[in-house]
Every structure is written in structure tokens, then in C-alpha cells.
Steps between C-alpha positions, in 0.01 A plus 500: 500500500220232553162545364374520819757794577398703198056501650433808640416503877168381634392794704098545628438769249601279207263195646221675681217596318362853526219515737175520316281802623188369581210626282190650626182361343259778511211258464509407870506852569192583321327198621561582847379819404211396335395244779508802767265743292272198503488490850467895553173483249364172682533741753370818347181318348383283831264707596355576137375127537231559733306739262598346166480119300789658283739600752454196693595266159799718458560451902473087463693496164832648686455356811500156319907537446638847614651378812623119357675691228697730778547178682660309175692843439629465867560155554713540158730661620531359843803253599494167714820475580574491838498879596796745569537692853449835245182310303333396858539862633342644177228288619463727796599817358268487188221316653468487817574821590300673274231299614519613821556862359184463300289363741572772750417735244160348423388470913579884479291535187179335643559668821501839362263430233210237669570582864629103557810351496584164606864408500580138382777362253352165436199651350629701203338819347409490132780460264704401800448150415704449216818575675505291789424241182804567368675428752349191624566424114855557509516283862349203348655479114839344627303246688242433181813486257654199688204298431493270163173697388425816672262613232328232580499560894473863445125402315421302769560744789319764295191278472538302842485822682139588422394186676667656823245717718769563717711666247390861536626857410731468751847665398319418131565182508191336316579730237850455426447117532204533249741678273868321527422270206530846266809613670642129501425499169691801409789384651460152335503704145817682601706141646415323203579777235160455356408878373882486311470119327144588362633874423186638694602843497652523171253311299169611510298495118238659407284221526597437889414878560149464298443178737593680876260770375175243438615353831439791709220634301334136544578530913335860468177404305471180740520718801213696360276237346485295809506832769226367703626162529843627596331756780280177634850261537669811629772467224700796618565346846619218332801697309596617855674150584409570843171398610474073647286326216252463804457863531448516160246239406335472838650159575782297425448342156770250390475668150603839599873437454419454096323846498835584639700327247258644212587859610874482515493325157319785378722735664788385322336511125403804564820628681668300189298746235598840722819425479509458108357832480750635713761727294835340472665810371605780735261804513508772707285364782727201547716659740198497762466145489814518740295678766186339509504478937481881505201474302366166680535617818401854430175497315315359732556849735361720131218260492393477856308853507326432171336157623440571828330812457259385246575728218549181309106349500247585267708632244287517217520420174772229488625543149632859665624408865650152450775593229539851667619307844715237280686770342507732792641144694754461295616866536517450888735182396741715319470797732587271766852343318647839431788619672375783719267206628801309558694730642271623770367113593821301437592523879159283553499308245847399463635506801878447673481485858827400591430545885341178481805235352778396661661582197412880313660358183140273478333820464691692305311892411680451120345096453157636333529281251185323465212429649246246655361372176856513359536733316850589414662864459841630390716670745510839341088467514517351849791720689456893591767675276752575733592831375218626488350321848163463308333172523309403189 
């Protein structure tokens, strides 16, 4: 018998290797997490500022980088590939639809609440904004990542915009175009493995922590020290993204674009030091990180009857009310992720409407698996348990 008689047979279970279960890294979960209680006590504390210097530091000092660090966060985990038939309806079914949903809701709200109501999709209510951003995010990446430097052209759209008066709120649009460098840039940290070749998430020393801290303490005593200077240049308004630089200097000033440039470089140090201090270890909020819509699209509906009817002004003394609302803001955030939440605002949230494809396999009812920001779940956490019929 010839040696090559006596080998055993190739088959594909003595050559394949074993698929590798892909690990969760509860990091992004918790940063996710973290990023959406920021928003719910920006939020919570707005109208604090009008009464009180302190609250309206604390207000500036999270508004610098709350909403580039969700952008980083979702452009991370965004693709540019050309999309699928499935990925281009989840565009639809996650985003557009529950911005319609949303909006409907909102024109009832002000209608029952104010006595107006004035129907009009291209003008977004509050929070609204952020997800027709994401998906004029996800409909320009492919076209950014064919370009030799789309960092590069990603800054310059997010600076060249503010020179555009015509460039309004209009379906968002100065907005997300004031903010695509950040989620450009999270993608650009994803394509080029950056956060695993400088071990970003599993190196952090003591020293690195100690330095994030100063950071953001520095950002928080600036934003005090020089209040009055910040109220006369109408800072806040400038951490919008939104406003043309001739709105917000009076005229159009050549310089502008560098006060532009200054703020998203601060953004990202200071996004840079939240995200050190972000736990890398799971903990037993990190399981809310995957459902930070439900709280992003639902807080703003808790809030609502606090600011409008004025309960919030003239709280007195500060020390008291302003941590009271932060921690009673970031109860709302967790309130808002749990599952009897979920379970009674999932059809709005995350909805299937197959009546509307061609195909009802692009909207499957079993395909919650993420969501806009991307944030990824596991099927048992995802699918109702069929036995049982109850959704989670």
C-alpha cells in the first residue's frame, strides 16, 4: 500500500476550522449606555440653566461631546459596503418608519397638550433629529469610503456647511452634516482596526484614567470660569452643529469655520477621556446599552410635562435640585430600557411592517436584532420565546 494510500481521508470536518463564536465586548454596551443617560440629563437639566451659573456649566460641559461620542459609537459600527436588499429595508423599518411613527405621536402631543399642531416631516420634533441623521449617515458612508481620504472630506463637509445659509433644519440636514466627521470617524476607527492595534479597550493604566478625569474636570471648571463669555458668544448654539456661522456671529466671517474646527477637536479629547472612564467589564447595567432607542426616543415624552409646565424654573438652592434631577434622569434612562418598557413600545419602536415590501422576508417580526446606532443583540434576547409567545 502507498504512502499516500495509508493518509486518512480529507473530509471538511478534519480541515475546517470550528467557527469562532463571536465575543460580545460589554464596553460598547455600556458606552452606548452611558452616552444615552447623558443625553436624558442634558435633557433633564435644560431648564435648570435659566435660574442657575452651576447648572448651566454642567449643561455646556456635556453638550461639548455627548452627541459626537454617540456619533463615533454609531458610525463604529456602521458598514460601507455596498448595502444588502435586507440592510436597505432596515433602513426603512428602523428609521424611517419610526420616524414617521414618532412624529405622529408628537403632532398629537402638542395638539392635545398646546392646542396647535402643525403637521410637517421635514421639520423634525426634538430628539427627532438624530434619526433621520442616521440615516442620511448610513446613505452617504459607502460613497465617503470610496474616496482616498474621507476623514478628510468628512472634516470638510462638517465645517463647509456652516458657511451655507441655505442649509437649514430641513429633514436635519445642517445638523447631521455638522456632525458626519464624528460618525466618519467612528467608522474610520473600526476599517482600520485602530481601537484593537493600540489595545484601546484592554489597556487602560491608571495613569490614562487619572488623565481623562483632569480632562473633563478642566472642560467643567472652563465652562464655569468663563460663563459669561460663553452666554455672550452663545456657546451652546454652537454645540448644536446646526445654526449657518452667519446666524451665529451676525455675519459671515471667514474665520468661523476654525471655531468650528476648535469645537470638534475638543469634542473628540473629551469624547476620548469618557470613553476611558467607561467600564470595560460587564456589570449589571450593561445589558441596557443594547436598548438605548427605547430610551432615546422615549424620554423626551417623561420630560415634556416637566419643562413645559414650568415646574422646572426657580428651583432653589442648586446644590439640592441639580443632582436630584441628574439622578432622578438617569432613573428615567433605566426605567425606560426595561422589558415591560420594551414590551409594551417595541411595536413603535421596532417595527416590521411587512405590508409595505415586495418581499415580507425584508421585514421579518423575529429580525430584532439591533438597532439604529447598531447595537447588536443575541437571538434568544431579540426573538419572543416561542413557547411561551412572550416577547422580551
Amino acid at each position: 500500500m502507498s504512502s499516500a494510500e495509508q493518509q486518512p481521508p480529507v473530509t471538511a470536518s478534519t480541515t475546517a476550522p470550528a467557527p469562532r463564536a463571536r465575543r460580545r465586548v460589554p464596553f460598547w454596551d455600556n458606552a452606548r449606555f452611558a452616552c444615552v443617560v447623558l443625553v436624558v440629563m442634558w435633557h433633564g437639566i435644560q431648564r435648570l440653566t435659566y435660574d442657575s451659573d452651576v447648572s448651566y456649566a454642567f449643561y455646556l460641559a456635556i453638550y461639548a461631546f455627548h452627541m459626537p461620542a454617540f456619533a463615533i459609537i454609531s458610525g463604529y459600527f456602521s458598514k460601507s459596503a455596498s448595502p444588502t436588499k435586507r440592510q436597505m429595508a432596515r433602513v426603512i423599518t428602523d428609521i424611517l418608519v419610526p420616524y414617521v411613527i414618532f412624529e405622529a405621536l408628537w403632532t398629537l402631543t402638542k395638539w392635545l397638550v398646546e392646542g396647535r399642531a402643525n403637521p410637517n416631516l421635514t421639520q423634525q420634533s426634538w430628539t427627532l433629529w438624530f434619526l433621520l441623521a442616521l440615516g442620511i449617515f448610513r446613505l452617504v458612508l459607502p460613497y465617503l469610503s470610496l474616496l482616498r481620504w474621507p476623514l478628510l472630506w468628512a472634516l470638510a463637509i462638517s465645517i463647509g456647511v456652516g458657511y451655507m445659509s441655505n442649509v437649514d433644519s430641513t429633514f436635519s440636514l445642517s445638523r447631521t452634516l455638522g456632525l458626519l466627521f464624528f460618525f466618519t470617524l467612528g467608522w474610520w476607527l473600526r476599517e482600520r482596526d485602530v481601537v484593537r492595534r493600540l489595545q484601546l479597550i484592554d489597556h487602560r493604566p491608571w495613569w490614562l484614567r487619572v488623565a481623562a478625569v483632569a480632562v473633563l474636570a478642566g472642560w467643567a471648571f472652563v465652562c464655569w470660569r468663563w460663563l459669561a463669555t460663553w452666554d455672550d458668544i452663545d456657546l451652546r448654539h454652537w454645540f448644536f452643529y446646526e445654526a449657518s456661522y452667519a446666524d451665529l456671529t451676525g455675519s459671515q466671517q471667514w474665520w468661523s469655520g476654525s471655531v468650528r474646527l476648535a469645537l470638534i477637536a475638543l469634542a473628540i479629547l473629551l469624547s476620548a477621556a469618557f470613553f476611558v472612564l467607561v467600564p470595560r467589564r460587564n456589570t449589571w447595567w450593561t445589558k441596557f446599552g443594547q436598548y438605548t432607542m427605547y430610551i432615546y426616543l422615549l424620554h423626551s415624552f417623561v420630560l415634556y410635562p416637566f419643562r413645559e409646565s414650568g415646574i422646572l424654573r426657580g428651583l432653589d438652592p442648586t446644590w439640592l435640585w441639580l443632582p436630584l434631577i441628574t439622578l432622578v434622569s438617569v432613573a428615567i434612562a433605566f426605567a425606560l430600557a426595561s422589558r415591560p418598557v420594551r414590551r409594551v413600545f417595541r411595536p413603535l419602536i421596532e417595527p416590521r411592517p411587512r405590508w409595505m415590501f415586495d418581499s415580507a422576508a425584508l421585514a421579518q417580526s423575529d429580525d430584532h436584532r439591533s438597532d439604529p446606532t447598531g447595537s447588536r443583540r443575541t437571538a434568544e434576547q431579540a426573538r419572543p420565546q416561542r413557547k411561551s409567545g412572550a416577547p422580551t
